[in-house]
N, C-alpha and C positions, 0 to 999 in steps of 0.2 A: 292507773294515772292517765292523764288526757296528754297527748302530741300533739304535734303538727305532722305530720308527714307525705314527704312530696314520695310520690308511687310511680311517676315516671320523669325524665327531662322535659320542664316546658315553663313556661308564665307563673307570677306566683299564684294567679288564680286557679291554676291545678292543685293545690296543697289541700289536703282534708285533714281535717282535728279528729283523730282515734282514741277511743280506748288501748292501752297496752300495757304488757307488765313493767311493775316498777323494777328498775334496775337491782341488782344486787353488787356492792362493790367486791373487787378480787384485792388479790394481792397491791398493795401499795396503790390503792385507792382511798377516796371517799366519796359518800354520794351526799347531794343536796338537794334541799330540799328549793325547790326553784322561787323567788320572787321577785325578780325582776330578769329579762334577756334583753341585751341588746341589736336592735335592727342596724344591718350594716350591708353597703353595696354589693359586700363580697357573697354574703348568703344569697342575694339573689342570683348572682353568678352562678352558683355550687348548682340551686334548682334547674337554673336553666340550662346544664351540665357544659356549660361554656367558661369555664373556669379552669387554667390551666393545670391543676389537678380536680381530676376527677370521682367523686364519690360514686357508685355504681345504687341504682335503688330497690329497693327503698331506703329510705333514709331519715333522719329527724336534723331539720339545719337549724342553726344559729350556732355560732361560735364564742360568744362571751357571756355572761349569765353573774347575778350575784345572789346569795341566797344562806341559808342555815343549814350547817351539818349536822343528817341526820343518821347517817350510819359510815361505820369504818369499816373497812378492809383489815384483813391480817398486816403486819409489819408494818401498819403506819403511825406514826409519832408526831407528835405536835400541834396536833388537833383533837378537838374532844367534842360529844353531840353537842349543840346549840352553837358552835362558835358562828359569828358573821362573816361570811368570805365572799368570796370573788374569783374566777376561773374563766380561764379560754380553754373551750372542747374542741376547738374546729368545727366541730358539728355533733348537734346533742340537745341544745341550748333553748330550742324551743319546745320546754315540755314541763311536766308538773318537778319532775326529779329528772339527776343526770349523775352520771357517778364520772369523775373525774381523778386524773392523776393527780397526787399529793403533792407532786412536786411543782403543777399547774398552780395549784389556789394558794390565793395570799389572804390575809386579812383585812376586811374593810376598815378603810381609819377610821378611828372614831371623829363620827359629826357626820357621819357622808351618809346619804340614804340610801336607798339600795337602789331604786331608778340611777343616781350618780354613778355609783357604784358599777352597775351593768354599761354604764354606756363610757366608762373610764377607761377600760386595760388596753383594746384594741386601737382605739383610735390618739389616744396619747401617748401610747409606749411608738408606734408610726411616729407620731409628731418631732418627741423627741429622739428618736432615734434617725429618724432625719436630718434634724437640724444639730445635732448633737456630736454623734457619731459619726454621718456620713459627710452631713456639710460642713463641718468643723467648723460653726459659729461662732463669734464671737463680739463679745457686748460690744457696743456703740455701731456696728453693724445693718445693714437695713437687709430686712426681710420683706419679700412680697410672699403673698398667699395668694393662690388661685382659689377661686370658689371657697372663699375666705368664711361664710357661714356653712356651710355644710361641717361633717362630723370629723373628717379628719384636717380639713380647714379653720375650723374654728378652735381647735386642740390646738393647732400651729399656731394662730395667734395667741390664745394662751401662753405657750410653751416659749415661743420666742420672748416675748416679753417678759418673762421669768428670768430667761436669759441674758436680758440687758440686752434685747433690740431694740433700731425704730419698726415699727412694723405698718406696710401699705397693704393692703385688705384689699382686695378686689372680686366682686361679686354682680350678681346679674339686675339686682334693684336695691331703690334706697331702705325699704327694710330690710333686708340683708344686712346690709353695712350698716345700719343704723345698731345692729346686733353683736357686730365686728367693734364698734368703735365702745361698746360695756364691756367685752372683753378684754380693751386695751389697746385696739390697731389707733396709729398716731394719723394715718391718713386713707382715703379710699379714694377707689377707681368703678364706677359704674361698668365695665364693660360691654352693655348693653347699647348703651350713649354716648359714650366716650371710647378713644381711642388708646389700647390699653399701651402701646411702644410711648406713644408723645406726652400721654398722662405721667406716666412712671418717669421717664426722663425729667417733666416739669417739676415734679417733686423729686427731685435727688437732685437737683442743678444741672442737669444734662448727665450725670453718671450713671445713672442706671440702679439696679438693686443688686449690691455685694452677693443677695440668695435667692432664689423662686425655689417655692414650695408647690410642687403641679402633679394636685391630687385627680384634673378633670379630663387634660386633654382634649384634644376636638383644635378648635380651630384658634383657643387660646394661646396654644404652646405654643406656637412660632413667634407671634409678636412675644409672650415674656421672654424667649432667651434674647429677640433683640433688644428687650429695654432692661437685661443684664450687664452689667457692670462690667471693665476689664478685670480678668480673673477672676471674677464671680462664680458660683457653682447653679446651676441648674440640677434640683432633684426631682425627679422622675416618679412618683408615687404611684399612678392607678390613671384610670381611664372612664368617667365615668360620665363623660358624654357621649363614650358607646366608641368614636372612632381614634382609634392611634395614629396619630401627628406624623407627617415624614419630613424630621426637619432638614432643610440643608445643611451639609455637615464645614461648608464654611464658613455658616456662620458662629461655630465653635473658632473656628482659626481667625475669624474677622474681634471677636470678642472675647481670646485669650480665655474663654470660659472654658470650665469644666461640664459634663453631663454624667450627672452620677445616678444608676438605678438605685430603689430603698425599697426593698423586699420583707417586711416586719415577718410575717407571716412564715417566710423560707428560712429565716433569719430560729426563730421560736421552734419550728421543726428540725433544722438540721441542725443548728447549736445551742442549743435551750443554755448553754453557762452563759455563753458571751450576752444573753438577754438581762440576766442577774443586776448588771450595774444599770441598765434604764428602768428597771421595774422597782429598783429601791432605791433610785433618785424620786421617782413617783412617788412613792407610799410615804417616802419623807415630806415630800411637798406637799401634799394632798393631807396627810396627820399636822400640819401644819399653816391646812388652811389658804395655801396660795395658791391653789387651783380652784377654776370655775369650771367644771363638764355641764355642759349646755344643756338641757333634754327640755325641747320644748312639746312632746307630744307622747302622749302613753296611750297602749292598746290593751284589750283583752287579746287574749292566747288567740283566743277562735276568729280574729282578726286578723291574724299575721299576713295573711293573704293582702288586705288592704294597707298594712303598714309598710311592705315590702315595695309593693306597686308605689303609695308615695316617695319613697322614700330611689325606686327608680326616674321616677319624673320628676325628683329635685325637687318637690313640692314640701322637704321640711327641713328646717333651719337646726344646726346643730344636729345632735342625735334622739331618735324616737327608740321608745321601750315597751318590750311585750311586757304584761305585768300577768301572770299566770293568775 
């Protein structure tokens, strides 16, 4: 079968596409048969081995994939060859097959396609377990999103709105938000042109946003916790403007805000039960229809290298997919 595999720490342009054996699944496995992987900020982290946990290499990255089972492991139940599934490996993801734990892969609802499908678990189960669990949302509520088109921004808008928010979208151009406002955000904030504390307050009537959703960091996060609400939650998601914010910590006591971190990832590795109830709030919404997963750009396998690198320069909207 054909990989990606990165052979040392560095840029995604180090990755070379190998030949290697197909996996064999063990105990309480299955393997799949790969046709769609999700590109996501974090696999470029893992390559560039600046991701606070470490993979040692070589290695094969992507961490979500969706695709057909084509062989089973000993003791596993509830799956049979051809089903349509869906799995987060950590790392695995970008290759013809991947064998995965049984207890990882769900069923794709039906109607979803498998591009959907691969760019769905990671950055929606984040979304809502965000907004869900950590920030304890709740309807008629206003939600801001940072970098509101990107992959786990645009989920947030989604998810929020599901939820019975108003949702302010805030992004770096007007197509961007012109992508935010199909997935349902009630209003946007250019932050490029506009000033994201005095915009936010004009829409909220001088209150602020009950939530911020701040998947980018960089030089956004200080003005959103200013244009936070009294006792509002500030979530803390990722960093993917490269540098981590050092906010003043009175302006938590100036604005009775909370600052909550939301670790999806730490959250699936160290208590994979406690994931159970956002992954099949998902599948019910999604067999249901009332989720949009964005995926505006799809790649060959032997391109991962170029979908990675866009997808660090913020060059693509929603979520991009390896298509093996």
């Amino acid at each position: 079968m054909k990989a990606v595999v990165c052979q040392a720490y560095g840029p995604p342009e180090s990755l070379i596409v190998a030949e290697q054996v197909a996996p064999e699944p063990r105990p309480g496995q299955v393997r799949i048969q790969v046709q769609a992987a999700g590109v996501n900020f974090v696999d470029a982290l893992f390559v560039a081995g600046s991701y606070q946990v470490k993979i040692p290499p070589p290695f094969v990255p992507g961490n979500e994939l969706a695709g057909v089972v084509d062989a089973l492991g000993p003791d596993v139940e509830g799956f049979a060859i051809g089903d349509r599934v869906m799995a987060q490996v950590g790392v695995g993801a970008f290759a013809e097959q991947v064998c995965a734990a049984a207890r990882a892969v769900r069923p794709v609802p039906e109607g979803m396609s498998m591009p959907a499908a691969a760019a769905f678990q990671l950055t929606y189960a984040t979304a809502l377990y965000a907004l869900r669990e950590r920030g304890k949302l709740q309807a008629g509520e206003t939600v801001l999103v940072l970098a509101a088109a990107g992959g786990v921004g645009s989920a947030a808008v989604d998810v929020a709105k599901r939820l019975g928010a108003r949702v302010i979208a805030a992004a770096g151009s007007d197509e961007k938000l012109a992508r935010c406002v199909e997935l349902g955000a009630d209003a946007t904030v250019n932050y490029d042109r506009e000033d994201l504390k005095t915009r936010v307050r004009e829409l909220t009537d001088g209150r602020g946003a009950d939530l911020v959703v701040d998947p980018v960091g960089g030089p956004y996060s200080e003005p959103a916790v200013r244009a936070t609400a009294w006792e509002g939650r500030f979530l803390v998601v990722g960093f993917a403007a490269g540098e981590i914010p050092r906010i003043p910590l009175n302006l938590a006591l100036l604005r009775g805000c909370q600052i909550v971190g939301v670790d999806w990832g730490a959250l699936s590795r160290d208590r994979p039960a406690e994931t159970l109830p956002v992954l099949e709030t998902l599948g019910t919404w999604a067999a249901a229809g009332q989720l949009s997963p964005l995926v505006t750009q799809t790649w060959p396998l032997a391109e991962a290298a170029a979908a990675l690198r866009a997808v660090l320069d913020r060059q693509v909207t929603g979520k991009a997919v390896l298509l093996p």
